[in-house]
N, C-alpha and C positions, 0 to 999 in steps of 0.2 A: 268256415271262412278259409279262403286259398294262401297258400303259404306269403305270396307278392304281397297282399293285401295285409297281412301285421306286418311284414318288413315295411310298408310302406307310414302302417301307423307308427312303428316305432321310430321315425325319423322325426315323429314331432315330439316325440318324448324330450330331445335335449334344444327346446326352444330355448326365447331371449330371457320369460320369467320365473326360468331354473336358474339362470347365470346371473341374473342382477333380481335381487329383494326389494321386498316394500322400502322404499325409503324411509327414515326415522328422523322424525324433525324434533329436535329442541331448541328454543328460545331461536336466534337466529341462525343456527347452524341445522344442516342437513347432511347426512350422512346415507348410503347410500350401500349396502353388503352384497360384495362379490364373488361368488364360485365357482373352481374351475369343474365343470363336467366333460364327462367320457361318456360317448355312449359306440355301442357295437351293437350290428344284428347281425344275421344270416338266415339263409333258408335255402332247403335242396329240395327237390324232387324226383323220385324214381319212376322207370317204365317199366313193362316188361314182366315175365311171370310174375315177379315178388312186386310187388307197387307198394310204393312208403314215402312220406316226406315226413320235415323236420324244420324246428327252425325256432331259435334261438334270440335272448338279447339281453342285453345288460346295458348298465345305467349307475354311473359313479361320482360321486362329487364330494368335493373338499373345499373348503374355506378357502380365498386368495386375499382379501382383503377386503380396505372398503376404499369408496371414494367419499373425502370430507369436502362438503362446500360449506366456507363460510366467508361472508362478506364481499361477493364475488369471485373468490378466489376456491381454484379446485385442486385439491392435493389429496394422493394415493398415500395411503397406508397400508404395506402388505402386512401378511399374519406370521409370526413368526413363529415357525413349527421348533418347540423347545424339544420334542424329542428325535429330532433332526440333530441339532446340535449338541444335544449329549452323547447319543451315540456317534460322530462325530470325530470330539474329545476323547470317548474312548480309545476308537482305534487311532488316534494320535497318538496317545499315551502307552497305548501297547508297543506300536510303531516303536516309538522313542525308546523305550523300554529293554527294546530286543536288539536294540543298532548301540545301548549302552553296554548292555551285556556282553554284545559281540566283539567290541573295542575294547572292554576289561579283560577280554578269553585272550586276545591278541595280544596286547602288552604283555600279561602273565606268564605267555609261554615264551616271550624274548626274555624278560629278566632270568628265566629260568637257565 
């Protein structure tokens, strides 16, 4: 197979029904799960005494939320990445931490 030709297939790799899921129905609500995808390829080809091509791809996705219908009414629920927000708080708290120490080192050495 020529190198264009998987570049060309892997453009369908990140279609509409990688990004939006089966819908999920209960009673009269429908929900509807969202992800965001990445995708990359490439391909090179060489001339010339040494002749060689190459070619690559990749394909990534993560959760973004979902879409709730219920009752006619349509409302986005994103997904809240919890380990986003820990690490976060941490370096908040480092932050803080080091700007308290720095203010204590200051003072100390005026009273002194």
């Amino acid at each position: 197979m020529d190198i264009m030709q998987i570049v060309e297939k892997s453009k369908d790799a990140a279609t509409v029904g990688r990004v939006f899921g089966e819908p999920i129905h209960q009673g009269d609500v429908t929900v509807i799960p969202v992800a965001k995808v990445i995708q990359g390829s490439g391909g090179g080809k060489g001339s010339g005494e040494e002749e060689g091509g190459g070619v690559g791809f990749g394909l990534g996705a993560a959760p973004a939320g979902v879409f709730v219908i219920k009752d006619g009414d349509v409302r986005w629920q994103p997904v809240v990445d919890v380990n986003r927000i820990v690490i976060g708080s941490q370096i908040v708290a480092v932050v803080l931490l080091l700007t308290v120490r720095a203010v204590l080192k200051r003072h100390l050495k005026r009273r002194r």
